[in-house]
N, C-alpha and C positions, 0 to 999 in steps of 0.2 A: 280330780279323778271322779268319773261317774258311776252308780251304783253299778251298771253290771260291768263296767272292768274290773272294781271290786269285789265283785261275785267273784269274777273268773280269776284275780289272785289269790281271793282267801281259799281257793280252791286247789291251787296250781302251791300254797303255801309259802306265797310272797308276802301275805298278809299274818302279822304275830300278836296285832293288838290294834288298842284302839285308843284316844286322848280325848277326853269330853274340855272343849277350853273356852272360857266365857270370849265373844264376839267382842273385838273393840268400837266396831261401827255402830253394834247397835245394842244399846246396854241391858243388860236382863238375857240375853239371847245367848246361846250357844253354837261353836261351830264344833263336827267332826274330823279332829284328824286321824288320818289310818297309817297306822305304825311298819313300816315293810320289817321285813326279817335283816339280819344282820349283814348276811351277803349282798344284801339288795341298797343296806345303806343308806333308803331313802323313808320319806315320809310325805304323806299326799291330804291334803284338805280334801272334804269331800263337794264336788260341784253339783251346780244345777243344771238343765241341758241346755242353757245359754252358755254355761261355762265361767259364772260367776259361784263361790263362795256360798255355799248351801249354809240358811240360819236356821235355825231351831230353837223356837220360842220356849220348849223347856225340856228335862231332860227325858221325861215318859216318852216325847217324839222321837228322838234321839235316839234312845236303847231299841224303841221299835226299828229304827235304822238299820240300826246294828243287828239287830235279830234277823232283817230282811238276808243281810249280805252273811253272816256267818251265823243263820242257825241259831242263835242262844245266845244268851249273857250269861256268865256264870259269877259274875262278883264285879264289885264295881267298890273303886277307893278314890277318896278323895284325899286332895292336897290342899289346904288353906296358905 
């Protein structure tokens, strides 16, 4: 998924969340996945406009991401 279809779901309220999940390919790195709503069922990694697997060297990138497409963070949890 690229940032503005994610614009336009978190808009449209396909979008209910968000997964910070460490990268396998590149160690230290993190990727975005974007959580749809339940009816929707689904869940989208977020791309780059080649259409590959958007990385993110740490997580201040990241929540900027997130701030881009829905506006704000409001808490953020971590799972070891």
């Amino acid at each position: 998924m690229k940032i503005k279809q994610a614009k336009e779901y978190f808009e449209d309220g396909v979008i209910t969340g968000f997964d910070a999940v460490r990268d396998p390919l590149m160690p230290g790195a993190w990727l975005l996945v974007v959580i749809g709503s339940k009816t929707s069922g689904k869940s989208w990694t977020l791309e780059t406009a080649l259409g590959k697997q958007k990385s993110y060297a740490n997580l201040d990138t990241l929540i900027g991401e997130i701030e881009t497409i829905a506006g704000r963070v409001s808490s953020l949890h971590i799972n070891v």
